[in-house]
C-alpha positions as CSV (number, residue, x, y, z in Angstrom):
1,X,-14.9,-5.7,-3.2
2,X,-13.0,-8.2,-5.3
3,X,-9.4,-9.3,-4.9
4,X,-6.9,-11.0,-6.9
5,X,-3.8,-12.6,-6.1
6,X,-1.0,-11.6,-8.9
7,X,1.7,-14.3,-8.7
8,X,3.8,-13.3,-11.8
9,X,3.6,-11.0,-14.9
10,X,1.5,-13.4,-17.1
11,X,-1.3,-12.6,-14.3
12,X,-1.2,-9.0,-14.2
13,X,-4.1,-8.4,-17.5
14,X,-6.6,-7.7,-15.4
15,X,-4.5,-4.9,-13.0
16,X,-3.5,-3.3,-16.0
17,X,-7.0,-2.9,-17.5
18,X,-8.0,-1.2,-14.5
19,X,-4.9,0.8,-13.4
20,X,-4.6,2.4,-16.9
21,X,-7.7,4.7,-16.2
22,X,-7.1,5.3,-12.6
23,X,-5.7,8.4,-10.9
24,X,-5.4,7.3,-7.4
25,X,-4.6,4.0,-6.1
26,X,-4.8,2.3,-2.3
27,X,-1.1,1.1,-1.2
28,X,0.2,-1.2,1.1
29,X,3.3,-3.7,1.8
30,X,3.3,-6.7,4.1
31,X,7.4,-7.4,5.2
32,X,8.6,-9.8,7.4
33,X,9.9,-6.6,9.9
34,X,9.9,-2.9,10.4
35,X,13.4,-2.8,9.4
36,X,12.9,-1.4,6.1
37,X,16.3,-2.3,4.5
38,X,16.5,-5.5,6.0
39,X,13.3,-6.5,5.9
40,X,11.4,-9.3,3.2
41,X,9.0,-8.1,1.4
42,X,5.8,-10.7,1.0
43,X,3.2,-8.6,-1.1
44,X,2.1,-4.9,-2.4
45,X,-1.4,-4.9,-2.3
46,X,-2.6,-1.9,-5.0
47,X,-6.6,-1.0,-4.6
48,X,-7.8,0.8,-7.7
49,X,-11.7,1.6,-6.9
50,X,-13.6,-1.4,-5.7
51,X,-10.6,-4.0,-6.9
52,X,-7.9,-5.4,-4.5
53,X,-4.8,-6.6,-6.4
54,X,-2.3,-8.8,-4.1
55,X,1.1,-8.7,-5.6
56,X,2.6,-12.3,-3.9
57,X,6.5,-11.2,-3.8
58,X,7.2,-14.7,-2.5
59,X,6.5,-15.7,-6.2
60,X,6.1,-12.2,-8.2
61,X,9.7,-11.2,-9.0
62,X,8.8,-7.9,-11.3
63,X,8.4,-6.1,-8.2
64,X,10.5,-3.5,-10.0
65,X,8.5,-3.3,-12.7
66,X,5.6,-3.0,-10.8
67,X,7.3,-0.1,-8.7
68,X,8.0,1.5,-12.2
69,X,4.7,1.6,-12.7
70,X,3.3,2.8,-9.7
71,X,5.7,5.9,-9.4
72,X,3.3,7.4,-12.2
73,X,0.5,7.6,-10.3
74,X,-1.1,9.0,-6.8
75,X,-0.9,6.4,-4.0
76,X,-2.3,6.9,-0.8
77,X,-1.8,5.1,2.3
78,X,-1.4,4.5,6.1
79,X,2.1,5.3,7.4
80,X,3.1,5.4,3.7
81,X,6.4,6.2,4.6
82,X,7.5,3.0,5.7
83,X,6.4,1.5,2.6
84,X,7.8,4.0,0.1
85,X,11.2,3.2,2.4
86,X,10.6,-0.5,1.4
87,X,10.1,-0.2,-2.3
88,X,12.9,2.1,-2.6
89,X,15.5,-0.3,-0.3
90,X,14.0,-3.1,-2.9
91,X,13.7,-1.7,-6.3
92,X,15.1,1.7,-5.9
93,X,12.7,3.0,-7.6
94,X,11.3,5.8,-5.4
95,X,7.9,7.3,-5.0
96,X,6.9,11.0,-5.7
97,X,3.3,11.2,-5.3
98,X,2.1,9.9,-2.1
99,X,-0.9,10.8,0.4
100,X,-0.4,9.9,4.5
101,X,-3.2,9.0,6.1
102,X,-1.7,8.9,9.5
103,X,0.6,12.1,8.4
104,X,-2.7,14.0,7.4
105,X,-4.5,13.2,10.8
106,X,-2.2,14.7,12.6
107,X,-2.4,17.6,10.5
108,X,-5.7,17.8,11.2
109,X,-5.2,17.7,14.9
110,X,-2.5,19.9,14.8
111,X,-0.4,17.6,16.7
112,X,-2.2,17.9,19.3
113,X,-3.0,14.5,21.0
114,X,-1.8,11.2,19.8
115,X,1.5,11.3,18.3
116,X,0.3,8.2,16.5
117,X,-2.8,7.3,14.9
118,X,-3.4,3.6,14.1
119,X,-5.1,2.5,11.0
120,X,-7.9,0.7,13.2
121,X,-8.4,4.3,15.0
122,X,-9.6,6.4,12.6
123,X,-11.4,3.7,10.4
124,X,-13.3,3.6,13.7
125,X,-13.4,7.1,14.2
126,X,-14.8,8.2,10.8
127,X,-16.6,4.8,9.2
128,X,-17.7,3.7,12.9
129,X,-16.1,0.0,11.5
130,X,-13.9,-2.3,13.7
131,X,-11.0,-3.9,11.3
132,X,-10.8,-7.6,11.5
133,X,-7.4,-8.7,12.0
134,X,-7.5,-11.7,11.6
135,X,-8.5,-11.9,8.0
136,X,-4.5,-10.8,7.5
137,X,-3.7,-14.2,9.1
């Protein structure tokens, strides 16, 4: 697993070179709040196979360029709907091809059960892995 820290559009070569070729990325957002129209948005973090690329939105100010980009392509995430909520509120750019994780549990469940399921729950449920929190810090 690599990662990369994009800081600005002069640093995005190598995400390009990969993201060209891809179908399917990994998608994520780190805000400062769950407030989705009020909230700061720090990074986007895009996986494309075994690559990580951090988007630093503190410095990074093409986010909607990057959003641009990504509404061509399949994203999947956890609770994706937060985060498509905070591109749109940021950009408003909005994006049409996205995969739930957490939606498509409970699918699977049938809503029976938990009416949420964490991230850290079903890594642990179907890779038997504990997620390390503290690697986000």
């Amino acid at each position: 697993m690599n990662f990369e820290i994009i800081p600005g559009l002069h640093e995005i070569g190598s995400f390009m070179k990969s993201f060209v070729d891809s179908t399917v990325q990994g998608f994520d957002v780190e805000t400062s709040s769950l407030d989705w129209i009020t909230c700061r948005l720090y990074s986007v973090q895009v996986a494309i196979g075994e690559d990580i690329f951090v988007f630093d939105c503190t410095k990074f100010k093409e986010v909607e360029y990057l959003a641009g980009l990504l509404s061509s392509k399949k994203l999947v995430g956890h609770n994706i709907k937060y985060d498509s909520k905070v591109i749109l509120a940021k950009t408003g750019v909005v994006l049409p091809d996205v995969y739930d994780t957490m939606l498509g549990e409970v699918l699977i469940h049938q809503g029976i059960g938990n009416k949420f399921y964490s991230l850290d729950d079903l890594v642990k449920y179907y890779f038997n892995v504990e997620l390390e929190k503290g690697v986000r810090e």
